[in-house]
N, C-alpha and C positions, 0 to 999 in steps of 0.2 A: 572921661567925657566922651560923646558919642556923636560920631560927626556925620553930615550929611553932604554928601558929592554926587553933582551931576555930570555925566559923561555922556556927551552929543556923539552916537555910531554915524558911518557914513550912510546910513539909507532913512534918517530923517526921523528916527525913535530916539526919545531920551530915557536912558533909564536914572533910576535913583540908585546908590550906590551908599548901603549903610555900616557901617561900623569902619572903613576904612582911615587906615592913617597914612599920612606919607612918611619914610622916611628915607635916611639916604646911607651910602656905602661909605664904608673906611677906604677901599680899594675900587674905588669909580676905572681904575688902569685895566681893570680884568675883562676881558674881552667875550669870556663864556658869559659874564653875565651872575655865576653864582658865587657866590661870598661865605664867609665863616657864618654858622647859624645864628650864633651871638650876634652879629651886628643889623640881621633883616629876619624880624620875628613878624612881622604882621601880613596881613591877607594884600596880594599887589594886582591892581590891574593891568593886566598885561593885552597890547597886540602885536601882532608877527606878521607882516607879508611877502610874497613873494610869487614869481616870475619866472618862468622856466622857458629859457634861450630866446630873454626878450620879446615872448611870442603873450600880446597884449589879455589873448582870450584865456590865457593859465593862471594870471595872475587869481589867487587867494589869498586873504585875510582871515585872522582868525583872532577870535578877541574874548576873553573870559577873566577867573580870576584865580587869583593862585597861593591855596594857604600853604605858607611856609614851614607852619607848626604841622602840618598835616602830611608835607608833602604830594601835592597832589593837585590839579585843576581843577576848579569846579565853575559852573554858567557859563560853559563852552560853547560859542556859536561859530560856523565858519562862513564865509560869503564870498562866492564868485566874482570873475571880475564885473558884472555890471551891478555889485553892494546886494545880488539876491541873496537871501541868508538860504545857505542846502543843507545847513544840523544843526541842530543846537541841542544838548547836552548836558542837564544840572550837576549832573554827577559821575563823569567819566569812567569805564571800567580798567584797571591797570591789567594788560594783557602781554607780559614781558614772554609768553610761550609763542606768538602768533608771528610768523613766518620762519620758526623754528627759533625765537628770539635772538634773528640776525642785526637786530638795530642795537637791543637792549648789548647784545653779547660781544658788537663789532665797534661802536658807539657812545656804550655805557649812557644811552639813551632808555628811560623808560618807555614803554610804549603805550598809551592812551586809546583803547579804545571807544569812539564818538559815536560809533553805530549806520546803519544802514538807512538811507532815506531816498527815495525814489531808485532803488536799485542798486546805489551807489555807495559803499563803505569807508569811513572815514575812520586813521589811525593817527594819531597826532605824536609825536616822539620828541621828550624834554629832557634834560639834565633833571637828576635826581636835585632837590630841593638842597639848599634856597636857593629862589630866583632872584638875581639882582635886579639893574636898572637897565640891561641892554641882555640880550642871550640872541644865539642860533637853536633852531628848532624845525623839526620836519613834519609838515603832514604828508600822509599820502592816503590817496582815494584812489580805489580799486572800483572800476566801470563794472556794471550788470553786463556791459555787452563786451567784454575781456580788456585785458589792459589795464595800467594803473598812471597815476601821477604822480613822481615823488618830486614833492615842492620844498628844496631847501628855505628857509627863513630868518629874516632879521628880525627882531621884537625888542619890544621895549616895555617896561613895567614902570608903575608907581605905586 
């Protein structure tokens, strides 16, 4: 059966959101967030935000979805703190060689590349699949004009 869900983002778009189902974890206790594949087989909507040293103009949001049979994110947007979306992303590129794959290698973080938009490079880093109902995740966005941001993150999936 084919179910239809709406999910209100914060900057006043509703998207439709089809074929999702909810479901829930054996091990709700796990704190990464990912669980035995067996028990979280379907696509989950997930967002993550985050803050870097309480400093109000860092925070990012990032919100997409995440097939667990696939391993891998897909309708990745990320938005600044005033909810402007700066990428969005239907089909992320997995880039585990990009900054020597210090995240993928130190982390056991895959690395997600979201691509380049006004200058600005956007690399999102998840636990390899399944996503549960809670995870930590990092983006980081590398400035045209030097410097980068790495935004630890809390998210949440359904």
């Amino acid at each position: 059966m084919r179910k239809t869900m709406t999910a209100l983002l914060g900057i006043g778009a509703t998207v439709v959101l089809l074929g999702t189902t909810a479901v829930t974890s054996a091990s709700a206790g796990n704190t990464t967030g990912h669980h035995d594949a067996a028990t979280i087989t379907a696509a989950r909507q997930f967002t993550a935000t985050g803050t870097v040293d309480r400093d109000e103009e860092t925070t990012q949001t990032v919100n997409g979805t995440y097939k667990n049979a696939k391993g891998r994110p897909f309708d990745v947007t990320v938005f600044n703190w005033q909810d402007i979306a700066k990428i969005t992303n239907t089909k992320p590129k997995l880039d585990n060689a990009w900054a020597g794959g210090y995240w993928h290698r130190t982390y056991g973080l895959d690395q997600w590349l979201l691509g380049t938009a006004d200058g600005d490079t956007y690399h999102l880093m998840l636990l390899p699949a399944p996503m549960g109902s809670t995870f930590k995740c990092l983006l980081v966005t590398e400035f045209r004009s030097g410097g980068n941001l790495q935004n630890w993150m809390h998210g949440t999936s359904h």
